[in-house]
N, C-alpha and C positions, 0 to 999 in steps of 0.2 A: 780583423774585420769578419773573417767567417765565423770565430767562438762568437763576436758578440751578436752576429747574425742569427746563429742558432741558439742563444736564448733567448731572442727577441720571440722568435718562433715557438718555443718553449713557453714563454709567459702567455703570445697569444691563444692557445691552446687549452692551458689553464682557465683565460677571461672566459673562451669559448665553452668549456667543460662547466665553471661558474654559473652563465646564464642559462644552461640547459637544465640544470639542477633546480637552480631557481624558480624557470618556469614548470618544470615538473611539480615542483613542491607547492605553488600555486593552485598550478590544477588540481593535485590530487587536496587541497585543500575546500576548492571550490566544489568538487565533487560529492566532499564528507559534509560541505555544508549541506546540499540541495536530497529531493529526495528520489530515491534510482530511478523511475520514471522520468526525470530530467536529464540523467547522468549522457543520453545518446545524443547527438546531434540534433537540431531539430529539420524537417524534412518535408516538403509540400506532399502534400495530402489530397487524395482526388477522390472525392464522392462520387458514389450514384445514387440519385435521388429517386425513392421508389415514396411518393405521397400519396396518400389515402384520404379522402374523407368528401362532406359536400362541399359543393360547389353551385353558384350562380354564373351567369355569364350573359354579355350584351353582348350585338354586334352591330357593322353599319357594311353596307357593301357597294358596289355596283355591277348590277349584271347585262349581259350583253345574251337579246332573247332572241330565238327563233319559232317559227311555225312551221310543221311540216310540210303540211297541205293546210289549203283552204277550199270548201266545198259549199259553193254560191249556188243561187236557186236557177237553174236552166232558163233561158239558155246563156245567159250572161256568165258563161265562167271563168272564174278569174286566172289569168296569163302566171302573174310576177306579185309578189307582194312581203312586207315588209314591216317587223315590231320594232319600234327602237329601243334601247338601252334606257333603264330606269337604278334609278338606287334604291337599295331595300336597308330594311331595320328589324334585328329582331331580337330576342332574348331567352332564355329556360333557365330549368337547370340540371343539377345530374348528380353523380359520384363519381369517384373515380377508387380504385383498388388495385395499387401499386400500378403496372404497367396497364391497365384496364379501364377503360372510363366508357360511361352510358348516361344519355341526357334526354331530354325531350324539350324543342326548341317551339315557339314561332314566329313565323316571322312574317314581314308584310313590305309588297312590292308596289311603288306607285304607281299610277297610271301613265302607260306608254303607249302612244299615237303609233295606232294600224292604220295602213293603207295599202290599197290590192288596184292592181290593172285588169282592164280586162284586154282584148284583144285590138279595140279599137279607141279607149279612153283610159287617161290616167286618172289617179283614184278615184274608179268608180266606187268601191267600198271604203267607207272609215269606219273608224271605230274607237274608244279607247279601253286600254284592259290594264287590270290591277288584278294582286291576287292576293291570300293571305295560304302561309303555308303550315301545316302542323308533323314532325319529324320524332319519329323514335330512333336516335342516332347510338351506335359502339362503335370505339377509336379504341387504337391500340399505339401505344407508346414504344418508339425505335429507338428506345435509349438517351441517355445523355450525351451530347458533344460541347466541349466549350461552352455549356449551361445551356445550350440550346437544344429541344427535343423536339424532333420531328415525328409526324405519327401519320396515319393515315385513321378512314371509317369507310362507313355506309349507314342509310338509315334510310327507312322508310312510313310512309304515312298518308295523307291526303292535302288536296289544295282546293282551294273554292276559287276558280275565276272567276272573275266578274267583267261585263261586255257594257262598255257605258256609251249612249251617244252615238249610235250605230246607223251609219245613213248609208242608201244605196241607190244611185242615180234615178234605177227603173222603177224608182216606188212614186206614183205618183199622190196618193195622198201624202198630209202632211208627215216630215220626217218623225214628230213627238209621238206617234201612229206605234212607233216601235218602242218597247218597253226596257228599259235594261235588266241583264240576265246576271245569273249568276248560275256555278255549279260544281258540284263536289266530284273531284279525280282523283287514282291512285295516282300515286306520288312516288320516286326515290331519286337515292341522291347519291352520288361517290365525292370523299375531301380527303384532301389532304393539306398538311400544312404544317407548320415550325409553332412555338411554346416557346414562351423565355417569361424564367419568374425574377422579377425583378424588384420585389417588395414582399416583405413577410406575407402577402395574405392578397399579391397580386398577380397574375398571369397574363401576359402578353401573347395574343394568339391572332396570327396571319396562314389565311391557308385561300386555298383555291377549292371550288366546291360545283362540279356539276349537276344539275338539276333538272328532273322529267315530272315536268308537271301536269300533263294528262291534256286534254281537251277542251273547249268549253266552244258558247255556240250564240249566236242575237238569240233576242227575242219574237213570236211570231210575225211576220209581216205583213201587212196590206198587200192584194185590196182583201186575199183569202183569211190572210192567217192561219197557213198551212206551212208557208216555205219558213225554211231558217237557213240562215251561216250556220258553217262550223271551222270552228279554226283545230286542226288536230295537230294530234303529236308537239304540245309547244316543251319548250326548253330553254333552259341557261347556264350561259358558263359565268360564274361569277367568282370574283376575288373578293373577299374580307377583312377585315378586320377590327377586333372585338379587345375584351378584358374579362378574365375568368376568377372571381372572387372567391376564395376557400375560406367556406363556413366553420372550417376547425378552429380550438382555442378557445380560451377564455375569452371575457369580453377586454379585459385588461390589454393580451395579446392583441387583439383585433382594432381597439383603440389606438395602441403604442403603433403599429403596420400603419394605418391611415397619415398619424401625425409625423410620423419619419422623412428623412426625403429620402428618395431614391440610393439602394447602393451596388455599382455594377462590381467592386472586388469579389475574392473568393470571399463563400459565405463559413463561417469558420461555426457557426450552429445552426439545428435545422431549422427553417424558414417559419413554421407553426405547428402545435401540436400535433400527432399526429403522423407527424412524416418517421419513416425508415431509413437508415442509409448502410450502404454495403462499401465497406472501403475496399478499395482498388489496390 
């Protein structure tokens, strides 16, 4: 029983020794097929994406506005007072160079019902205010994470408010007596926000963006035509979000990007002409 035992164990040894030769000779045959750039493993690959080129971009938002002061014609001066929250729309466009990009946007805010106390009456002042804003904007790009880039800016430029429909209890001629205004203030802005490309020739862009949009004021008032409002110091904190279209590429490319649908896997080539990448 043990001789026949140990040539059982002797024969399995040999099968063992057989299939190991086997599969070597396999391989090294599958190896002499292919050419040496295949010969290694293959292995996940992680880009950074440094893209370059133009670009356009829309956006839609909503912002949530304030006034710092308001400065009512004596002796009526106003206590408490209050802009509300309006959605904006705007669009530009810009470049970008590698981690680098610069734009010029505008955009336009609808009209959002003011109202101010005074010490003894609620909304002695209304008003409503819209503005249109024009921005010389540079962001800077914090790299890639899980295809996600987040980046911060600044930018600055001017806004035009405009004062529509301005009534003020103490005026006793008619309230149409007041004209609506409008007027040009510096402007800036600080954003930050996330990127994710999601389509050859498409950019998903969500960021948070504060904004100082300068001053504006009614128009002269009855019976003189001497006093005005002024609403100073206004501001907004607003969230966005938009689509950043890259003007690289042929039109071939640019057509093929539109008609595609959507693809969130690794991108295994770069997105459109144009782009860089630095492997990791």
């Amino acid at each position: 029983m043990v001789r026949f035992t140990a040539h059982r164990s002797v024969l399995n040894g040999i099968a063992l020794l057989c299939g190991i030769a086997m599969t070597a000779g396999a391989t090294v045959g599958a190896f002499a097929a292919d050419p040496p750039e295949k010969w290694l493993p293959d292995s996940k690959q992680r880009f950074t994406e440094l893209v370059s080129g133009w670009y356009a971009r829309g956006d839609i938002g909503l912002r949530k506005q304030k006034i710092g002061s308001v400065d009512a014609p004596a002796p009526f001066a106003a206590t408490e007072w209050s802009l509300d929250n309006t959605p904006s729309f705007g669009g530009g466009g810009g470049y970008k160079y590698k981690w680098f990009r610069m734009d010029a946007t505008l955009d336009y805010a609808s009209l959002a019902d003011f109202r101010a106390n005074t010490a003894t009456t609620a909304d002695y002042y209304t008003a409503k205010l819209d503005s249109f804003t024009l921005l010389a904007n540079m962001y800077l790009d914090l790299g890639e994470w899980y295809g996600i880039t987040p980046y911060v800016g600044a930018g600055v430029g001017m806004s035009n408010l405009r004062v529509h429909q301005y009534t003020n209890l103490s005026i006793i001629e008619p309230q149409d007596g007041v004209v609506d205004q409008s007027r040009w203030s510096f402007s800036w802005a600080l954003t930050g926000g996330i990127a994710y490309q999601f389509a050859s020739n498409l950019v998903l862009d969500v960021n948070y963006r504060y904004l100082n949009l300068g001053e504006a004021h009614s128009g002269p008032e009855p019976p003189a035509y001497t006093n005005r409002t002024y609403f100073r110091d206004i501001t907004a904190q607003e969230v966005r979000i938009g689509l950043r279209l890259l003007l690289d590429g042929s039109a071939f490319d640019r057509l093929d990007g539109w008609l595609s649908l959507p693809y969130f896997g690794p991108r295994a080539t770069p997105p459109h002409r144009g782009a860089f990448y630095l492997e990791g």
